[in-house]
N, C-alpha and C positions, 0 to 999 in steps of 0.2 A: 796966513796960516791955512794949511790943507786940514779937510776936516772928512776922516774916513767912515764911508756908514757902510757897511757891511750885514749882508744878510745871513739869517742865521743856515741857511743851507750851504753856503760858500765856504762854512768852515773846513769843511771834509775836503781831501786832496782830487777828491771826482771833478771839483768844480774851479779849481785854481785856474784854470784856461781862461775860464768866461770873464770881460769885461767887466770891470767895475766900475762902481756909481760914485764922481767926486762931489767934490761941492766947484772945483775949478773946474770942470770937463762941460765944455760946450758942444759937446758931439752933436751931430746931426740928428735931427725929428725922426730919423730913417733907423736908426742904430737903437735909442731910446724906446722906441715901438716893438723893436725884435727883443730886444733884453726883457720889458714888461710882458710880453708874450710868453716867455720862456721861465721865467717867475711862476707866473699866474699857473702854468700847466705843470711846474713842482707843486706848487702847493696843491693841486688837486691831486696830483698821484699820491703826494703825502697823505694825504685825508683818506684816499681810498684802502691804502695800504692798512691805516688804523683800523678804520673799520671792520677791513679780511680778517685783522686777527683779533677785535674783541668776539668778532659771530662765530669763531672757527674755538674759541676759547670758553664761552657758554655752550656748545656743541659738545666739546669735549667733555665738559663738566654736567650735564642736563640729567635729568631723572628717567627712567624708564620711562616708557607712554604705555598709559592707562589706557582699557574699553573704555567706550564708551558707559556703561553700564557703573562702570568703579567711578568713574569722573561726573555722572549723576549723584554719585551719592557725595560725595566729594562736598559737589556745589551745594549739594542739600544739606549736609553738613554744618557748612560753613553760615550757612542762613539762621539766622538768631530766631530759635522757639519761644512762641509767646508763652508768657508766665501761663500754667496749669492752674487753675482756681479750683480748689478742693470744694463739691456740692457739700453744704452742711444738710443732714438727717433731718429730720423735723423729730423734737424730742419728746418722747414717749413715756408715758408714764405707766409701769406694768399697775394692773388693779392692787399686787398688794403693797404697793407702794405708795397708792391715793388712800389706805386705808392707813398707812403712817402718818401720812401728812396730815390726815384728818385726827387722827389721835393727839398729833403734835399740837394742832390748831386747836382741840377740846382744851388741852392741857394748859394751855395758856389764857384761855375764858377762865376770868375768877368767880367762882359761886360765892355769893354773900347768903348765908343764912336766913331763909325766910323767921321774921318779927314773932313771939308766942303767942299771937291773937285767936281770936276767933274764925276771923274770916281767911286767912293764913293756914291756918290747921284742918279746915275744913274739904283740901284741896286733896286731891288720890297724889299717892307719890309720884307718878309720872311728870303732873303738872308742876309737881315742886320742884322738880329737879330743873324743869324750863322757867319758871319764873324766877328761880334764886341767881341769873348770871341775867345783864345788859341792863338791870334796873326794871326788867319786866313786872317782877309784882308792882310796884308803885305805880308802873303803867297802864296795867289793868285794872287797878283801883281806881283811878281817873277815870278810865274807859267807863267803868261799871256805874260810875257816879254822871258822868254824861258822855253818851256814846255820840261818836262822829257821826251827822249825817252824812258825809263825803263817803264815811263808807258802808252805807248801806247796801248790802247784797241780792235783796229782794224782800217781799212784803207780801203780806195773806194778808186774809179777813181778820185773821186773830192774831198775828207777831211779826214782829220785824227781825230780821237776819243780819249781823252785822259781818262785815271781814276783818280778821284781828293782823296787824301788820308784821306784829312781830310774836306773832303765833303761827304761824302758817299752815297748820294740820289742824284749827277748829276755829270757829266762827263763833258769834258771841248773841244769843238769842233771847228777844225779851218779850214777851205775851204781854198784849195788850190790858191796859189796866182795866177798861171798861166794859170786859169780857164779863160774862156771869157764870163762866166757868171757875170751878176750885184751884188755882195753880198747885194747891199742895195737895194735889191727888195727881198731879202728873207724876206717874214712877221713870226714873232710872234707867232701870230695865238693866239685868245679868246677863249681858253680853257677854263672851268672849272676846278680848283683844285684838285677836287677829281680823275679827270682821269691824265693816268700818260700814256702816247703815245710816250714817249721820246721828246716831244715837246720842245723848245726853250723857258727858262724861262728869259732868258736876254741875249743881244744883247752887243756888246761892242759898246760905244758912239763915237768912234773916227775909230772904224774899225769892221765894219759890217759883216765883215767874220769869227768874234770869238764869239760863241753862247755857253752858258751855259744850256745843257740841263736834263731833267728829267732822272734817271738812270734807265732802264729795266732790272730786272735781267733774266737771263741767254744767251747761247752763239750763236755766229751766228750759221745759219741754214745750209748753204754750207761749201765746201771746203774752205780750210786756204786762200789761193791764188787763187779766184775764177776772181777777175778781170783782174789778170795778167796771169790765162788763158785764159782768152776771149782775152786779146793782151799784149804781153808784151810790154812794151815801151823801155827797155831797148836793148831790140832786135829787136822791130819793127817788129814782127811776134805774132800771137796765140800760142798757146805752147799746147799740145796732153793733154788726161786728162789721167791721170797713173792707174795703173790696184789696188794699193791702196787707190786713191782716190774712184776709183769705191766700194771699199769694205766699205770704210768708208760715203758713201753715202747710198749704201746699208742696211746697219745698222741702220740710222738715220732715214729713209724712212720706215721703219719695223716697229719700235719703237715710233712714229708719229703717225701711221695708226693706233696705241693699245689704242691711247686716248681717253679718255673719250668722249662723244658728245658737254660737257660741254665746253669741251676746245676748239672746233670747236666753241660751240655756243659765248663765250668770245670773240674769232677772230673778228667772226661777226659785234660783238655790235662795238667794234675797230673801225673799218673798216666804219662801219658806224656812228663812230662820226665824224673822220674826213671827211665824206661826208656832216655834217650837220654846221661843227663849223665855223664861218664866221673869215677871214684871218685879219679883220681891222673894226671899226664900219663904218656901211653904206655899208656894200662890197654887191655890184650887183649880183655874180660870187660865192657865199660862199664855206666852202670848200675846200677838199687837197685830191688828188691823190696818192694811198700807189705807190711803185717804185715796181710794181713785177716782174720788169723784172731779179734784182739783188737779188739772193734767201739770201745773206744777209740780207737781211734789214727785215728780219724776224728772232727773237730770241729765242729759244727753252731755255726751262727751264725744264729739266725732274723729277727734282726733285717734282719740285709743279705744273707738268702737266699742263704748262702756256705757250701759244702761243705769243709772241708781237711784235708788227708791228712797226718797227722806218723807219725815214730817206724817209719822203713821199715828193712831191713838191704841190706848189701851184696849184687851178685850173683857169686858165684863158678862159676857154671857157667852152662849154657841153660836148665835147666830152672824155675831161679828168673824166670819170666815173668812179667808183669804181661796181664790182660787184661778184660772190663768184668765178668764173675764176680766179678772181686773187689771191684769196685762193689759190686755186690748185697747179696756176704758181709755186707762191713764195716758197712754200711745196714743190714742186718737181722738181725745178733748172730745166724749161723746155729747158733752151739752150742747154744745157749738157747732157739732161737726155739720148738722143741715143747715146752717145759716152760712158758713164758708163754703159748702160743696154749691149753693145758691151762686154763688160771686164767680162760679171756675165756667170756665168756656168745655162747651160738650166734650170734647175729647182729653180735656183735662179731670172732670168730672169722670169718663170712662177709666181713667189711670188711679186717679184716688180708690175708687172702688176695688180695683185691681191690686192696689198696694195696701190696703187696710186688709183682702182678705187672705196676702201674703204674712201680712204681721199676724193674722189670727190663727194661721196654720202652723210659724213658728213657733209660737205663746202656746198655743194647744201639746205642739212634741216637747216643749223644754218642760211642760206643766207634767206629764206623762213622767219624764228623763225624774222630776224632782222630786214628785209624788204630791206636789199639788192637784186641789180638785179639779177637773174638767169639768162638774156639772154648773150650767150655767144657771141655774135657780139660786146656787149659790148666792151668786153675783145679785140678782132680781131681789132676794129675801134681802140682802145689803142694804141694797139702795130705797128698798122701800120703809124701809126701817128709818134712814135716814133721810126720805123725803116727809116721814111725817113727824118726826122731830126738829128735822133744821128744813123744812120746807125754803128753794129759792126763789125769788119774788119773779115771776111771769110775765113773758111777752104777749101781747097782742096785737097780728099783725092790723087786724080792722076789729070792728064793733062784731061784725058776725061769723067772726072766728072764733076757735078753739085759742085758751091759755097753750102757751107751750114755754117750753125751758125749766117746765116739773121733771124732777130728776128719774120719776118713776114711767112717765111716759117717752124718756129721752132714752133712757135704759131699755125699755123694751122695745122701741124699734130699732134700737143698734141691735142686740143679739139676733133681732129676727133676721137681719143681714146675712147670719152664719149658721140658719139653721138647716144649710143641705146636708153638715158633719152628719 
């Protein structure tokens, strides 16, 4: 059987000539070589022919050519934009919008009814209207029946100062019981609202030696234990002032003397209400005395560059004057101040002086500004009144020294300080 293989370019009549391939045909190695030759070089024309006309056919069919410039944008285009993250605002709250939300948040605190008692009724409407919401009056009745030592504020010869937690605008004050003072001759005092003097906003009706008073912010002006260096009672002796307290007075006295005029002038205006504010209606005598002997009873606030004056007494005659002397005093702890200027290296001791009569020149113009007195006898008639009623117990540096730490001779060599005015 003859078996025909046939190539597929042989179909066409071009190629009928060319020898073909049997399965019986034993041709020569010679004839077989030229036919595979001849094969091999159809199939490549073929191939190149295809070729010509797919290039010639994208050619014809192709798009304009782009600048450069188009075909930049093109590829920029074509390039996937990272997602855009919108910056969120930081959100603002307009002021009268905090004052909604504060209304909303009042509105929602439930006042409960302060009880018909005594000690309940006894309280100014302000205070009732704070104790009737968070269970406050029952909290303050605890307080008043035993006060937290945790929060004691600070401490004199004669009372202790509590912080009330969930009072935050008064402090909770109790006069020693062992005082031989009258508690129920402390007045009140017809303040005005708007000032805030640390004054006495109520009185307890059954014990006149527990006073709820206005809060003044910041801290006392002296050393931590200033009255227990004047005497300790525990020892029945004065105690020396230490060469750290000296530095930290130093400091405070520096830092004082950088304020503004304003805050002198602030003092002033103080100082001169409680010369004006009448202690009771009808009072003959009107009027309160600040305490400058005790440089506590002035509170620095350096943050908000605020001077304020607490813990003054009543005045019962003329001589109890207020005048800018006692600015100076109370600013510059005049009992102590030669036992700390003692402790300061020479050129620190030049600067104290330097800055105490920077504070006496501000105290002098705000005293001027407020219509406080400027005379300094004022200040001398004060103190000496009050060294020979509460005379303070005296240091002795040797056997044949002079007493000192008398309030009257401590007095009068600080004024002499200032007396080039």
């Amino acid at each position: 059987m003859k078996v025909l293989f046939i190539s597929p370019i042989q179909s066409t009549p071009k190629y009928h000539h060319l020898t073909h391939f049997t399965s019986d045909n034993a041709g020569s190695k010679k004839v077989q070589d030229a036919d595979n030759k001849r094969m091999n070089n159809s199939l490549l024309l073929g191939g190149g022919l295809a070729l010509l006309g797919a290039g010639f056919y994208i050619w014809k069919h192709k798009s304009p050519a782009k600048n450069l410039s188009q075909l930049a944008q093109d590829t920029a285009a074509q390039v996937p934009k990272k997602p855009v993250v919108q910056k969120q605002e930081p959100v603002v709250i307009k002021p009268e919008k905090t004052e909604e939300i504060k209304k909303e948040i009042k509105l929602e605190i439930k006042q409960t009814p302060l009880p018909d008692e005594k000690l309940a009724n006894s309280f100014p409407q302000t205070l009732r209207s704070k104790l009737s919401v968070n269970n406050n009056y029952e909290k303050l009745k605890k307080l008043l029946l035993s006060p937290d030592k945790a929060s004691v504020a600070g401490e004199g010869a004669n009372s202790v100062v509590y912080n009330i937690d969930f009072l935050d605008d008064y402090v909770l004050k109790i006069i020693k019981s062992k005082l031989n003072a009258d508690p129920n001759n402390i007045p009140i005092g017809l303040f005005p609202d708007s000032v805030n003097l640390g004054q006495p906003v109520w009185g307890h009706p059954d014990n006149k030696g527990i006073l709820l008073l206005k809060k003044v912010s910041g801290k006392p002006n002296s050393i931590e234990n200033w009255s227990g260096t004047i005497y300790d009672k525990s020892l029945q002796k004065p105690l020396s002032v230490t060469r750290e307290q000296a530095y930290d007075y130093y400091g405070k006295i520096t830092r004082i003397a950088q304020m503004e005029q304003a805050s002198f002038d602030d003092l002033a205006n103080q100082i001169k209400v409680l010369d004006t504010t009448p202690k009771y209606p009808g009072d003959a005598v009107p009027g309160f005395k600040t305490d400058s002997v005790n440089p506590n009873n002035l509170l620095v606030d350096f943050e908000n560059n605020r001077l304020g004056v607490i813990d003054y007494f009543a005045k019962n005659n003329e001589i109890y004057q207020n005048s800018y002397m006692d600015m100076v005093a109370v600013i510059s702890d005049f009992t102590l101040y030669p036992e700390y200027y003692d402790h300061l290296m020479p050129q620190q001791q030049a600067e104290l002086l330097k800055c105490l009569k920077i504070i006496e020149d501000k105290s002098f113009k705000a005293a001027q500004k407020a219509g406080l007195s400027t005379d300094k006898n004022v200040f001398l008639n004060f103190i000496n009144k009050m060294n020979k009623y509460f005379p303070i117990p005296s240091v002795k540096k040797s056997d044949t020294e002079e007493y000192i730490r008398s309030y009257d001779v401590r007095a009068k060599a600080f004024v002499d300080m200032f007396n080039s005015r």
